[in-house]
gemmi code that builds the backbone of each chain (N, CA, C; Angstrom):
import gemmi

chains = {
    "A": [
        ("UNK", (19.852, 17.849, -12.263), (19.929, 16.627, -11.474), (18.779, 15.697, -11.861)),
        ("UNK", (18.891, 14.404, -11.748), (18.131, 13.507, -12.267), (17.521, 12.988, -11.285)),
        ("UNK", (16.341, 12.936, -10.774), (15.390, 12.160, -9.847), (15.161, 10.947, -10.335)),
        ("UNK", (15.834, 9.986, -9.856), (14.848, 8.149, -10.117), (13.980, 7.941, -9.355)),
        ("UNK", (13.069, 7.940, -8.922), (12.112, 6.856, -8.262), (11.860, 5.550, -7.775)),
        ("UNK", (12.696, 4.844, -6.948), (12.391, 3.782, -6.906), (13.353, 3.207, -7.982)),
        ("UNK", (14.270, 3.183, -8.064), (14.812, 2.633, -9.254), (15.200, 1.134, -9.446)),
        ("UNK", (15.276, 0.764, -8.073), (15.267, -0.756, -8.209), (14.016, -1.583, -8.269)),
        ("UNK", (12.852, -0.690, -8.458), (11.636, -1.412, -8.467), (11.282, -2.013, -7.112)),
        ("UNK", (11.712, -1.374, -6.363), (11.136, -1.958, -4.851), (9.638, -2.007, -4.743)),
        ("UNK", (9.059, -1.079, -4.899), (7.540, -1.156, -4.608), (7.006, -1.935, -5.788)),
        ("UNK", (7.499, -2.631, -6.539), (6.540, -3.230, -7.677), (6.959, -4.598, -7.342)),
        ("UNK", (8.031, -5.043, -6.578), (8.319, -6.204, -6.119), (7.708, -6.493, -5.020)),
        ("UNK", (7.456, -5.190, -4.549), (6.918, -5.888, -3.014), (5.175, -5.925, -3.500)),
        ("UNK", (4.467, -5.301, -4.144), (3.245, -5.917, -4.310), (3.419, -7.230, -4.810)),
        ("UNK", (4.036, -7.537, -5.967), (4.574, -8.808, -6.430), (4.548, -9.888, -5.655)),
        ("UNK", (5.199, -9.418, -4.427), (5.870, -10.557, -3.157), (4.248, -11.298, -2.621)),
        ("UNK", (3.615, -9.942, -2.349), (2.241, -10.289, -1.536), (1.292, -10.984, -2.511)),
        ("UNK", (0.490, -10.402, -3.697), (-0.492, -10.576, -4.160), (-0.111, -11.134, -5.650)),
        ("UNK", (-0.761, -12.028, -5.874), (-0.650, -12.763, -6.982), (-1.358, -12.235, -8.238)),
        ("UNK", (-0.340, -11.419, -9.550), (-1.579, -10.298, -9.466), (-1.994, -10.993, -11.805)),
        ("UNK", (-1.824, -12.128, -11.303), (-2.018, -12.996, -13.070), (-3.959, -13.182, -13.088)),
        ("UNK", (-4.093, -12.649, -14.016), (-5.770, -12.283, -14.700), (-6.036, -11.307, -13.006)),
        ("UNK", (-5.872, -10.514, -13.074), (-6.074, -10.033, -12.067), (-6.311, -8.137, -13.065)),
        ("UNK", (-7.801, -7.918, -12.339), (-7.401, -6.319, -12.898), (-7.310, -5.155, -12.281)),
        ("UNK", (-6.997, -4.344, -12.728), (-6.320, -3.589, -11.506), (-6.812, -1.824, -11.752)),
        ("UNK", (-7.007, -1.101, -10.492), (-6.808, 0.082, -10.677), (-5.951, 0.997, -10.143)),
        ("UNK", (-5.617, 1.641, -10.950), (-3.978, 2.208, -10.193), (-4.300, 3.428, -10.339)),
        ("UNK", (-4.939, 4.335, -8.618), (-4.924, 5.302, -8.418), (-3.662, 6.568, -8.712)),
        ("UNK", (-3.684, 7.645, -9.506), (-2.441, 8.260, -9.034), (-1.036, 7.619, -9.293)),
        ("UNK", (-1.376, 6.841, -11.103), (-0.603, 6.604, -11.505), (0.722, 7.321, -11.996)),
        ("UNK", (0.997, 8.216, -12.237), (2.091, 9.285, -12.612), (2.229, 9.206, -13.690)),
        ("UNK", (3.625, 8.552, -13.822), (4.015, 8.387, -15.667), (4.265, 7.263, -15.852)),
        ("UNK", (3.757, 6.163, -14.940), (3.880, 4.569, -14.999), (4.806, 4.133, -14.096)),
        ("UNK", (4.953, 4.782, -13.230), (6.270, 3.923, -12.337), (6.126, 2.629, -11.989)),
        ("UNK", (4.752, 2.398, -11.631), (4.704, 1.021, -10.680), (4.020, 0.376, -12.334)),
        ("UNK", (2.874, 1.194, -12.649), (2.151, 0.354, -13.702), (2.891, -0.732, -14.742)),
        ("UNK", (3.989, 0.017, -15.611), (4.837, -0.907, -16.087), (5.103, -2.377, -15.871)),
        ("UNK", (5.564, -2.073, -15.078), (6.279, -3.441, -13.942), (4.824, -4.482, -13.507)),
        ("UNK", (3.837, -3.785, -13.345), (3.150, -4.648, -12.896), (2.012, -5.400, -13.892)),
        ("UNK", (1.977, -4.703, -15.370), (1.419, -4.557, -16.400), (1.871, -5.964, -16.883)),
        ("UNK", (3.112, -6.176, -16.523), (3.362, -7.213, -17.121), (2.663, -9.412, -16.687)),
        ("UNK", (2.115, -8.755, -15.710), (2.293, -9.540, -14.677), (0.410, -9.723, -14.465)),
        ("UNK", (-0.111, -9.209, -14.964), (-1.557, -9.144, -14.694), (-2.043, -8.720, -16.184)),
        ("UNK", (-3.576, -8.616, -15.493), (-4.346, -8.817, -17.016), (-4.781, -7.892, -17.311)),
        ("UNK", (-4.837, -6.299, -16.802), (-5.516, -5.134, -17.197), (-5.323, -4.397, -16.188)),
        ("UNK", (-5.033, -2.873, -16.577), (-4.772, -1.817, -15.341), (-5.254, -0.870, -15.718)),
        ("UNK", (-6.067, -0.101, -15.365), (-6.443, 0.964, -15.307), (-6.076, 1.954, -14.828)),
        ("UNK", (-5.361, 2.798, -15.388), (-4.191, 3.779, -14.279), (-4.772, 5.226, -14.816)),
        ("UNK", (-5.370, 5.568, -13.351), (-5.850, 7.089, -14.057), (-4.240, 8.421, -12.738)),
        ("UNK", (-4.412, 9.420, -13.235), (-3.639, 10.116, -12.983), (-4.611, 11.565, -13.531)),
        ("UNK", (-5.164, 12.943, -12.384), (-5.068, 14.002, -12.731), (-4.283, 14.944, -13.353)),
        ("UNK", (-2.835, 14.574, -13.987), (-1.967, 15.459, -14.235), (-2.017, 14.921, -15.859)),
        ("UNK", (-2.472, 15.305, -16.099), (-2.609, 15.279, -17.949), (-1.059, 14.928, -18.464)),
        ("UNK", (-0.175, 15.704, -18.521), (1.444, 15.769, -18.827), (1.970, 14.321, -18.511)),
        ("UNK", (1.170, 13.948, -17.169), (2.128, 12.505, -16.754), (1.561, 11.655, -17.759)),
        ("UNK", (0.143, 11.711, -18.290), (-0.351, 10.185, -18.446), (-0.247, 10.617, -19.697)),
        ("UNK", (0.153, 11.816, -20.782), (0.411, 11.722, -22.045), (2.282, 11.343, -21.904)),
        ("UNK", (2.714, 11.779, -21.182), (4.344, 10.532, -21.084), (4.514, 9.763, -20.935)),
        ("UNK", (3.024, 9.147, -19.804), (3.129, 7.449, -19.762), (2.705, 6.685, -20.944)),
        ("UNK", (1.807, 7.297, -21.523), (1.123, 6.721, -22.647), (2.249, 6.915, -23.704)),
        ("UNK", (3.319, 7.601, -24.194), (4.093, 7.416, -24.678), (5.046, 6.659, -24.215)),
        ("UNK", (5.261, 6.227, -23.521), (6.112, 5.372, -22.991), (5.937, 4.224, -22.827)),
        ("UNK", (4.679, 3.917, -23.021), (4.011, 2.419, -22.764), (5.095, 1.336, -23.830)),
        ("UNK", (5.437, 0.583, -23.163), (6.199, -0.558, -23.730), (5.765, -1.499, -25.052)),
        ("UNK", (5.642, -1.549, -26.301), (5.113, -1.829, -27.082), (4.136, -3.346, -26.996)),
        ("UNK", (4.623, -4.094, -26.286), (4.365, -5.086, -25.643), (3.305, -5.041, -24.146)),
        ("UNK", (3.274, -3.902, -24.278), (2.359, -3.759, -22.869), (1.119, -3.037, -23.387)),
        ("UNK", (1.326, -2.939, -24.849), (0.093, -2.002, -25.149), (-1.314, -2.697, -25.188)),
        ("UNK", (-2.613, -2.399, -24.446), (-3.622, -3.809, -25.072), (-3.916, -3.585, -23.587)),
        ("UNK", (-2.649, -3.484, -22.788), (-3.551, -3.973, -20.871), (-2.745, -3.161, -20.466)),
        ("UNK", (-2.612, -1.543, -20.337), (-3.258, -0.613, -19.871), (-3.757, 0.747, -20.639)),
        ("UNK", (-4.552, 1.210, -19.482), (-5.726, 2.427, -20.133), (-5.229, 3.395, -19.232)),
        ("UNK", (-4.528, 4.429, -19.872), (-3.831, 5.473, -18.979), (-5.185, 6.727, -19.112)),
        ("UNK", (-5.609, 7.259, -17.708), (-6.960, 8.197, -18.388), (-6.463, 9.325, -17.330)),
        ("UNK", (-6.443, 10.760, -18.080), (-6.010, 11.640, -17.047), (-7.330, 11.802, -16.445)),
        ("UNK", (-7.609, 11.830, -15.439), (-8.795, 12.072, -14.269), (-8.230, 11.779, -12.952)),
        ("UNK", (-8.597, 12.298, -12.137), (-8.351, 12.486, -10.349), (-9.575, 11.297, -10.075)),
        ("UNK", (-9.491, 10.567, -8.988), (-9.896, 9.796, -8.156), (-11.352, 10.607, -7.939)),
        ("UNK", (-11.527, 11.910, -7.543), (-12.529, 12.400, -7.045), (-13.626, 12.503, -8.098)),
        ("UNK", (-13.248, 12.630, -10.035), (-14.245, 12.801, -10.969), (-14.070, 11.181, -11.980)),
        ("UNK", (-13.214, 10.585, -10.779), (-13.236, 9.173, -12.149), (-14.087, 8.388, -11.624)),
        ("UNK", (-14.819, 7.734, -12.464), (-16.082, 6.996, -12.639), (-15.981, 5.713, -13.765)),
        ("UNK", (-16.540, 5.011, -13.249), (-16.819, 3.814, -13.840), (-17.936, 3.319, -15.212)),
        ("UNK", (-17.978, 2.986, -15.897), (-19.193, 2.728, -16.937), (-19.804, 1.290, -15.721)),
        ("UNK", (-20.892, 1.525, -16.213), (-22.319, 0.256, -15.525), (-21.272, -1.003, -16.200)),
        ("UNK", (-21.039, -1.563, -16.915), (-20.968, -2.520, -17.572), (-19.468, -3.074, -17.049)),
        ("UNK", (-18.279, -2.006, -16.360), (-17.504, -2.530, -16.585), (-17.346, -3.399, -15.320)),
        ("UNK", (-15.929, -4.448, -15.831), (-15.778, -5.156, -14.387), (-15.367, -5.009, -13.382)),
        ("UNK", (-16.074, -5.632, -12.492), (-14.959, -4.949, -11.442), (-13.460, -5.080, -10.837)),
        ("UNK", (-13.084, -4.613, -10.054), (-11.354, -4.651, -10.030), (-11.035, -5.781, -8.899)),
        ("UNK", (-10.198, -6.407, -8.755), (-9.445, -7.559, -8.155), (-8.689, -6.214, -7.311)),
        ("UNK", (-8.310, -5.020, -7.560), (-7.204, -5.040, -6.801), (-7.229, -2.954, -7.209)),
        ("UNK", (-7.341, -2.045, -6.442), (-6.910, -0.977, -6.128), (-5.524, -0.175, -5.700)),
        ("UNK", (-4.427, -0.126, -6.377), (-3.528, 0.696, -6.016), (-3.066, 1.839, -5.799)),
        ("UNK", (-2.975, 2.621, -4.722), (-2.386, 4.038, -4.505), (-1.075, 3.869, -4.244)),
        ("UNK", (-0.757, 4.591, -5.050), (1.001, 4.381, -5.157), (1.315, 5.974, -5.061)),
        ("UNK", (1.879, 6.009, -3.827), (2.501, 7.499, -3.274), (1.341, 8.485, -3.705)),
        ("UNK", (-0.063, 8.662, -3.800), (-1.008, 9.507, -4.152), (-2.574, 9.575, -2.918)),
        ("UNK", (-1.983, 9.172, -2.045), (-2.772, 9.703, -1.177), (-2.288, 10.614, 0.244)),
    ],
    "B": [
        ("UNK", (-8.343, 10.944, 2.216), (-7.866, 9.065, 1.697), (-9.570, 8.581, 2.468)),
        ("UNK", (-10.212, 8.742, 3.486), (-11.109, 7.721, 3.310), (-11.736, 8.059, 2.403)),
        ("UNK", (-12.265, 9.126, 2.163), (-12.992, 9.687, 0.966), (-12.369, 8.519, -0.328)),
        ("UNK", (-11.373, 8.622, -0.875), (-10.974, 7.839, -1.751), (-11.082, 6.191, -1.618)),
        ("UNK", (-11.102, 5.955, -0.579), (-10.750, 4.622, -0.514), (-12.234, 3.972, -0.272)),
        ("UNK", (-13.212, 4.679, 0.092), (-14.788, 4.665, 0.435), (-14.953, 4.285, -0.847)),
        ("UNK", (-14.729, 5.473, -1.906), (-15.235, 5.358, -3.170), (-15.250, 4.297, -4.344)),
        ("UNK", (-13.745, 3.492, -4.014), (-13.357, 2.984, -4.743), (-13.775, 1.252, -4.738)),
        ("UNK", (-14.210, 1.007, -3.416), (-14.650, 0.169, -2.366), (-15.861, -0.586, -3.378)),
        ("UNK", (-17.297, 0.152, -3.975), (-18.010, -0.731, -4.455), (-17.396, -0.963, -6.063)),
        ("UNK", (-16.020, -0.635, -6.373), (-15.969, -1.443, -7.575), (-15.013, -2.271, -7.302)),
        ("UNK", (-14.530, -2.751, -6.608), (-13.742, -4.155, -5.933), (-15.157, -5.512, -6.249)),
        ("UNK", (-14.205, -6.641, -6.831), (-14.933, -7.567, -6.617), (-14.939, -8.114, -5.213)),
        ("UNK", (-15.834, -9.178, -4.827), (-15.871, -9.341, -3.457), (-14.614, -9.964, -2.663)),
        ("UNK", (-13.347, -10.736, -3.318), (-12.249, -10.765, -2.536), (-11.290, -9.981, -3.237)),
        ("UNK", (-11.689, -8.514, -3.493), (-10.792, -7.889, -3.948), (-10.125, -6.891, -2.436)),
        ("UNK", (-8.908, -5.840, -3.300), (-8.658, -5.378, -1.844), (-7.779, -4.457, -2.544)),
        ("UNK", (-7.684, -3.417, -1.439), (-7.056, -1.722, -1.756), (-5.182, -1.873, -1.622)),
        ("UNK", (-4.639, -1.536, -1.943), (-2.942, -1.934, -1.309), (-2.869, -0.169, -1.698)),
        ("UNK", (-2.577, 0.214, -0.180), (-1.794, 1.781, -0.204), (-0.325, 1.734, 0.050)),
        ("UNK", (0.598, 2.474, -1.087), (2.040, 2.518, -0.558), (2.479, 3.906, -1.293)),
        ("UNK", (3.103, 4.517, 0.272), (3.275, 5.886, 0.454), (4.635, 5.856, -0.013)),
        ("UNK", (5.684, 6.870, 0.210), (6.733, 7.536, -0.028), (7.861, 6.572, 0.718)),
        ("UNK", (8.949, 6.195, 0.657), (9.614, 5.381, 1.809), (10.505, 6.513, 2.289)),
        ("UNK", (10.689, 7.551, 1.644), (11.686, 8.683, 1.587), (11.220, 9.564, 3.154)),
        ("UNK", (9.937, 9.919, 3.123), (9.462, 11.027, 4.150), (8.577, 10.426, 5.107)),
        ("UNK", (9.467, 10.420, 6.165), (8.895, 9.690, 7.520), (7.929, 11.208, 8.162)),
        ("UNK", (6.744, 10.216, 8.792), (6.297, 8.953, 8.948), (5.129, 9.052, 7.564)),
        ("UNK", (5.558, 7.544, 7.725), (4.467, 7.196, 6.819), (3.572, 6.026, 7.040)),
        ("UNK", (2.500, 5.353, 6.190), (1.628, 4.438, 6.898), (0.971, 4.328, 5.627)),
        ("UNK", (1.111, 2.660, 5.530), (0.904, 1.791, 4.758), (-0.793, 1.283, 4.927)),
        ("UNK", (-1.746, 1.556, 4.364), (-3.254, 0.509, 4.719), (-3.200, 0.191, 3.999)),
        ("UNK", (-3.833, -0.989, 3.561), (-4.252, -2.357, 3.248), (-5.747, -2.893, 2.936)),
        ("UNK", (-6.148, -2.968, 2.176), (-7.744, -3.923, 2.542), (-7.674, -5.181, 2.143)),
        ("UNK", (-7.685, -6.339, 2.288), (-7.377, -8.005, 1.891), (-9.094, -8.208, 2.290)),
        ("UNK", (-9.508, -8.631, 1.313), (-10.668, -9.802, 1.814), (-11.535, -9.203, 2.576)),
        ("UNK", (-11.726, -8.021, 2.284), (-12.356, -7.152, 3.327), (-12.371, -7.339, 4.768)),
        ("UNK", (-10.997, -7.513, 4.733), (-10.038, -7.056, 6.268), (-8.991, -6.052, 5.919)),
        ("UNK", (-9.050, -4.947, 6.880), (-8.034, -4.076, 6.629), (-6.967, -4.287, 7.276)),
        ("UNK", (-5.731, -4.382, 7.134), (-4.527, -3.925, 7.587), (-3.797, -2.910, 7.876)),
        ("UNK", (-2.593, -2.397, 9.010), (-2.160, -1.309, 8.248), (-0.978, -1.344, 9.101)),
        ("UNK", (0.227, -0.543, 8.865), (1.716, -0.866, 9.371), (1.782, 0.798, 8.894)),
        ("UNK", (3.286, 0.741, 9.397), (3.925, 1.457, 9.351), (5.120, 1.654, 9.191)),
        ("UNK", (5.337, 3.073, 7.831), (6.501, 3.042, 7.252), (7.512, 3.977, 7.219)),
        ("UNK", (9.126, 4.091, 8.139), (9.570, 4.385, 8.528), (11.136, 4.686, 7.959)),
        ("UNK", (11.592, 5.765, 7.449), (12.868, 5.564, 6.354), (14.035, 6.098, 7.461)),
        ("UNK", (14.327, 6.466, 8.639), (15.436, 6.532, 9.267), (15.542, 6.469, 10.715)),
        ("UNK", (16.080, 6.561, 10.863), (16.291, 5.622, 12.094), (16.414, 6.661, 13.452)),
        ("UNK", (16.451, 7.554, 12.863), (16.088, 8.333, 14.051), (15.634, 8.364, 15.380)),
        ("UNK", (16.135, 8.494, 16.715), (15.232, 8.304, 17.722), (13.810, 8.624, 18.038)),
        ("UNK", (13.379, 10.110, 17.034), (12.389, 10.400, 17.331), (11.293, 9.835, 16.803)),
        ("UNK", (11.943, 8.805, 15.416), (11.034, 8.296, 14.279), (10.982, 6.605, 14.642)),
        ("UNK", (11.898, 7.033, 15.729), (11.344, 5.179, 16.677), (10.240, 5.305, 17.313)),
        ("UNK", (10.586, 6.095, 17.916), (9.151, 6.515, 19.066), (7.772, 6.586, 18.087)),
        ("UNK", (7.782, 7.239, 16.954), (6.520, 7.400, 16.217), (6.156, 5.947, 16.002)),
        ("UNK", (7.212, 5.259, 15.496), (6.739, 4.012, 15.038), (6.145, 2.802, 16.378)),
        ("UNK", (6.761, 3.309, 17.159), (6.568, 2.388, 18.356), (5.060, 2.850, 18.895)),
        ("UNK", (5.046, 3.984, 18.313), (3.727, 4.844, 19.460), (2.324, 4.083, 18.217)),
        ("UNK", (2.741, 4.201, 17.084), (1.957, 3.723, 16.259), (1.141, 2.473, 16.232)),
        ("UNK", (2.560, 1.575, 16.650), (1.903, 0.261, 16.695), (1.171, -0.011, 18.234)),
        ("UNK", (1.745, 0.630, 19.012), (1.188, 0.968, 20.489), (-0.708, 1.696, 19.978)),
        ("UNK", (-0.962, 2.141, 19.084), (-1.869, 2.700, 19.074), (-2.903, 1.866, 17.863)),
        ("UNK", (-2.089, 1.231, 17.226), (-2.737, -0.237, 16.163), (-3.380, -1.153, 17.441)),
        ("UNK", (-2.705, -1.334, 18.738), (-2.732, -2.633, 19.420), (-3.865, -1.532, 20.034)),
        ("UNK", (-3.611, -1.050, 20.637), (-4.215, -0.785, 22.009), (-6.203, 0.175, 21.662)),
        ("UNK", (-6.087, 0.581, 20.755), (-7.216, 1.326, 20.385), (-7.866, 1.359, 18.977)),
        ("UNK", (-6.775, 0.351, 17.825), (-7.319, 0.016, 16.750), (-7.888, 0.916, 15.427)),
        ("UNK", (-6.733, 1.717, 15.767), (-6.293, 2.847, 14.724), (-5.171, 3.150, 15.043)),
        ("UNK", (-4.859, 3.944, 13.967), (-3.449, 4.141, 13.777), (-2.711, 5.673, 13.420)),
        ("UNK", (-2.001, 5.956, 13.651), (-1.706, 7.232, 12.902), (-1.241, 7.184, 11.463)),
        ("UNK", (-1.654, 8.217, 11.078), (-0.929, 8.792, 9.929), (-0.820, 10.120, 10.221)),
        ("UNK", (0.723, 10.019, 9.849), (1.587, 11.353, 10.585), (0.700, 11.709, 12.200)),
        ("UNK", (0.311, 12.888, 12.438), (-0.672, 13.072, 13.211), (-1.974, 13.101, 13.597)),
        ("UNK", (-2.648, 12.454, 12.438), (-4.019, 12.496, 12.354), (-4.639, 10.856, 12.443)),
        ("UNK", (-5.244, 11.075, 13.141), (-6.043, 9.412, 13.468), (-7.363, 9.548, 12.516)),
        ("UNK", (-7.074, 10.018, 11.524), (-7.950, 9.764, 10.633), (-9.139, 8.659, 10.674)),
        ("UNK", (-8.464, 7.442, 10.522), (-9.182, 5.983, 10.548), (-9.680, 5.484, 11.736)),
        ("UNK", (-9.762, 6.327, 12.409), (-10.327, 5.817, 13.555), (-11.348, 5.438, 13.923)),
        ("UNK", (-12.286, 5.936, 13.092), (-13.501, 5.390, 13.082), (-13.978, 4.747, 12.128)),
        ("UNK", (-13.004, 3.938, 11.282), (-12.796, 3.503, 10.183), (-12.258, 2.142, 10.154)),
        ("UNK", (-11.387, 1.992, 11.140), (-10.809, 0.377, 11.321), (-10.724, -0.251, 12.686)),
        ("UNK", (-10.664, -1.376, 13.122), (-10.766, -1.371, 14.318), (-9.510, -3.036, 14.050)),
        ("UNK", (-8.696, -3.142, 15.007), (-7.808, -4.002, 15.047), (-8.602, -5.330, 15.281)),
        ("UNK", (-9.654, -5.303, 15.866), (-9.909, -6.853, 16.225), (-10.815, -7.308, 14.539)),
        ("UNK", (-10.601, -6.568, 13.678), (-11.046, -7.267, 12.462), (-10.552, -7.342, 11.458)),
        ("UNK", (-8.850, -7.421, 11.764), (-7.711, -7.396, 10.931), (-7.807, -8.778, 10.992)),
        ("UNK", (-7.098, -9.539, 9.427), (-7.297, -10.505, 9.713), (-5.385, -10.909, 9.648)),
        ("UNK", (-5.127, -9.925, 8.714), (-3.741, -9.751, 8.976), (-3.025, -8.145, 9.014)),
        ("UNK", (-1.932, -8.316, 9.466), (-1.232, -6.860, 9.762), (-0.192, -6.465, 9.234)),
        ("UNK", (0.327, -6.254, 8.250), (1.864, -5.754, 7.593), (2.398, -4.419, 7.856)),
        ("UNK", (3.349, -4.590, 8.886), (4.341, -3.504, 9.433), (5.439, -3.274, 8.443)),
        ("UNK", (5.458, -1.989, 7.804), (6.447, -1.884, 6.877), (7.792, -0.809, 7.336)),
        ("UNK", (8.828, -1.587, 7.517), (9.796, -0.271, 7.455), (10.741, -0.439, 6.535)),
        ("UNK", (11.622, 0.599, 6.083), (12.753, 0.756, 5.412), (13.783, 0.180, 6.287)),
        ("UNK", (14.997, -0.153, 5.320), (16.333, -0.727, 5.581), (16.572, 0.325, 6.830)),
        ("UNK", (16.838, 1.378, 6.994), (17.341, 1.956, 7.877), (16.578, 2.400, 9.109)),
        ("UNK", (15.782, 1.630, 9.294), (14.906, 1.525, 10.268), (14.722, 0.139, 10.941)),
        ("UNK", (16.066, -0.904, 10.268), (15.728, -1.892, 10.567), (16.144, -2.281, 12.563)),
        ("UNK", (16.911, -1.641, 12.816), (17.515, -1.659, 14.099), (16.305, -1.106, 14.982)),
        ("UNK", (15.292, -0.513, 14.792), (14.040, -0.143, 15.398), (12.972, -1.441, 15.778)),
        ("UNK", (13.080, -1.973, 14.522), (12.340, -3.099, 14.166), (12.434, -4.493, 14.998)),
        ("UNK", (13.990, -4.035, 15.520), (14.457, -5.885, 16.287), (14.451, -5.084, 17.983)),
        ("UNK", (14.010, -3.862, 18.135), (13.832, -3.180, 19.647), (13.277, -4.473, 20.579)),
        ("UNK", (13.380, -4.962, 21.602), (12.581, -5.529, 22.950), (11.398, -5.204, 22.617)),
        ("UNK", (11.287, -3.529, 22.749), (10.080, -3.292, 23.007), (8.965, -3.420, 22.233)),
        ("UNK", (9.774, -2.877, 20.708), (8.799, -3.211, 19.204), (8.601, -4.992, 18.849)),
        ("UNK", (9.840, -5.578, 18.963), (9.017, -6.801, 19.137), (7.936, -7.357, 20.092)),
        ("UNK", (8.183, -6.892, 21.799), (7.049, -7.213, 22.229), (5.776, -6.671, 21.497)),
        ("UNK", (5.386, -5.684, 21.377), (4.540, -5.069, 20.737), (3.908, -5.883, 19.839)),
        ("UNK", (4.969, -6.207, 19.000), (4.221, -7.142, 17.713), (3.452, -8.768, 18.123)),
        ("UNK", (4.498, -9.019, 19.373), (3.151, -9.856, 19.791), (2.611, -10.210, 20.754)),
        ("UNK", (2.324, -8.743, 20.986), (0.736, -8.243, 22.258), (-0.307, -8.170, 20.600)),
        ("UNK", (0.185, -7.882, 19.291), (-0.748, -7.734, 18.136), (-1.329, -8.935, 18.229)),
        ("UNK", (0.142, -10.359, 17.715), (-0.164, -11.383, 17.525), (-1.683, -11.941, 18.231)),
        ("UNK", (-1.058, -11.602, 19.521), (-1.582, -12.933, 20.540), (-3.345, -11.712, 20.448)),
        ("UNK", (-3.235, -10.491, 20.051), (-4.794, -9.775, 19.935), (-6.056, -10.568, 19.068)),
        ("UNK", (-4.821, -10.678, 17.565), (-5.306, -10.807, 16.329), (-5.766, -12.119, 16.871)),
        ("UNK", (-5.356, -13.021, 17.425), (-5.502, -14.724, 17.318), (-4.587, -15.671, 16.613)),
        ("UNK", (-4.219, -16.161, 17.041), (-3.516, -17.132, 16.534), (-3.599, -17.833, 14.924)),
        ("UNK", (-4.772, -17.611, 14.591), (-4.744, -17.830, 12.826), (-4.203, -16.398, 12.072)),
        ("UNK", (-3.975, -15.481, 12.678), (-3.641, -14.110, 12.153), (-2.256, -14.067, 11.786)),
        ("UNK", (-2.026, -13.352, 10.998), (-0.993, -13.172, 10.198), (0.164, -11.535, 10.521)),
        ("UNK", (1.363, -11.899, 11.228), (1.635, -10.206, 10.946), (3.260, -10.433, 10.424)),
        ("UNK", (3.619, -9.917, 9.728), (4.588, -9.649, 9.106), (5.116, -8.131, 9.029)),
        ("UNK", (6.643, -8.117, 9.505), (7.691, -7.128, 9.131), (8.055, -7.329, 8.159)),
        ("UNK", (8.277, -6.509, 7.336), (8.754, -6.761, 6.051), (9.812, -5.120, 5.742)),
        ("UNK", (11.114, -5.707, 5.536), (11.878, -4.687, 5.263), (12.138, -4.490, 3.537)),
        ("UNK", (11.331, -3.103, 3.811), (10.979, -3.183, 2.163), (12.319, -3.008, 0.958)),
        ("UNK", (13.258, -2.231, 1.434), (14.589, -2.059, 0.748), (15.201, -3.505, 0.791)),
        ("UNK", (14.926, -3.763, 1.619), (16.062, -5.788, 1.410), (15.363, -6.572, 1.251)),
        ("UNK", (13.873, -6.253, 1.147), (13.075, -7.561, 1.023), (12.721, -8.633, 1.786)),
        ("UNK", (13.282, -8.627, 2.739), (13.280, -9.563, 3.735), (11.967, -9.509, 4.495)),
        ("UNK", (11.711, -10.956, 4.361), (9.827, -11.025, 5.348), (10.542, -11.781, 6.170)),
        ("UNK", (9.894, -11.386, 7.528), (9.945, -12.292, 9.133), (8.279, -12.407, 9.364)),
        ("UNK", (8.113, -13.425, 9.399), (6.463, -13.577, 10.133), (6.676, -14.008, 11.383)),
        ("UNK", (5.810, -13.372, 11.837), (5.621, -13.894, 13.513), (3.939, -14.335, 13.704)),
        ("UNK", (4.306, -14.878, 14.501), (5.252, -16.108, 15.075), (5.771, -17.066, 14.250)),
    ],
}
model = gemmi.Model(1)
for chain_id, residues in chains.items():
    chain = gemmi.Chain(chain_id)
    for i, (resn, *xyz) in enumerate(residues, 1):
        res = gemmi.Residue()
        res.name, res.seqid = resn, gemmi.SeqId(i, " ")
        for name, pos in zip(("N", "CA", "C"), xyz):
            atom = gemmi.Atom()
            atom.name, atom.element = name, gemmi.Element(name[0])
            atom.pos, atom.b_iso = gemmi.Position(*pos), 0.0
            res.add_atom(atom)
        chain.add_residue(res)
    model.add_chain(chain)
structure = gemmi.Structure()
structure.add_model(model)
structure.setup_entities()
């Protein structure tokens, strides 16, 4: 049996609806295998999508849309050991998408 | 989640803000928010159930009246958010929860919020399967 997720993109429309998300950068807690990131990748200027499950973010990272490659950074790490470099910028915008 | 959401907090620029969105599938659920460093938070509800009215009703009964909220059973945030420094409020339910949503009672509710928040405040239902925003007032 085949699980979709969201298949009409509901949750990537409804951030859409609210927040205006153009040069905007983003961190996307508990990204999976890109469900929301995709969709929203397109639409903003950088995402940072970390995910603890190694398997998801080497499928998302294969999956990354050739056109989407450049603005996002898929990094397997959990929320609890991911860390920031001094230098980098900071985020416009934090997403937990079904991961808390 | 505060643990997480604490953490994540000093790398937000200063009108940056957290957007949490849970499962729409497994009731109850509960949507927070940080805008502008005002938190929000609603609640998200996938059937229509009588008993999953009452949660939702008890919820926002507990957004208004004491300025936390549940998730599932745990008032986690309670010492974490307080309603009179919302600057807006987004109540989220699913399509099949929409008949909950137009209740007497859940609309009064929403504005005993309104008339809490103040009149420049913002609260919106938003039915997330149809898309449809109602702002109130």
């Amino acid at each position: 049996m085949t699980v979709a997720a969201d298949p009409e993109g509901i949750s990537a429309r409804e951030i859409l609806d609210f927040i205006d998300l153009r040069n905007k950068r983003i961190l996307e807690v508990g990204c999976g295998t890109g469900r929301i990131t995709f969709p929203l990748a397109e639409y903003t200027e950088f995402i940072t999508a970390i995910d603890p499950i190694s398997d998801d973010i080497k499928l998302a990272r294969e999956k990354t849309p050739e056109d989407l490659e450049g603005k996002i950074d898929f990094i397997a790490v959990g929320i609890e050991d991911f860390e920031i470099a001094e230098k980098t910028p900071l985020f416009d915008l934090c997403i937990f998408t079904w991961s808390l | 989640m505060v643990h997480a959401l604490t953490k994540v907090r000093p790398w937000l620029c200063s009108d940056g803000c957290i957007l949490v969105i849970h499962d729409l599938i497994d009731p109850p659920r509960v949507e927070v928010h940080k805008k502008d460093h005002q938190l929000f938070a609603g609640q998200m509800l996938s059937d229509n159930s009588f008993e999953n009215q009452l949660k939702a009703d008890q919820a926002i009964d507990t957004v208004i009246q004491e300025g936390s909220y549940l998730l599932g059973q745990s008032r986690i945030f309670e010492n974490y958010i307080r309603a009179d420094s919302y600057d807006s409020m987004f109540i989220y339910v699913a399509e099949s929860w929409e008949s909950a949503y137009i209740t007497d009672g859940t609309r009064q509710k929403v504005h005993e919020l309104v008339d809490m928040l103040g009149k420049d405040s913002q609260v919106v239902l938003h039915l997330v399967s149809r898309m449809v925003k109602l702002e109130i007032p």
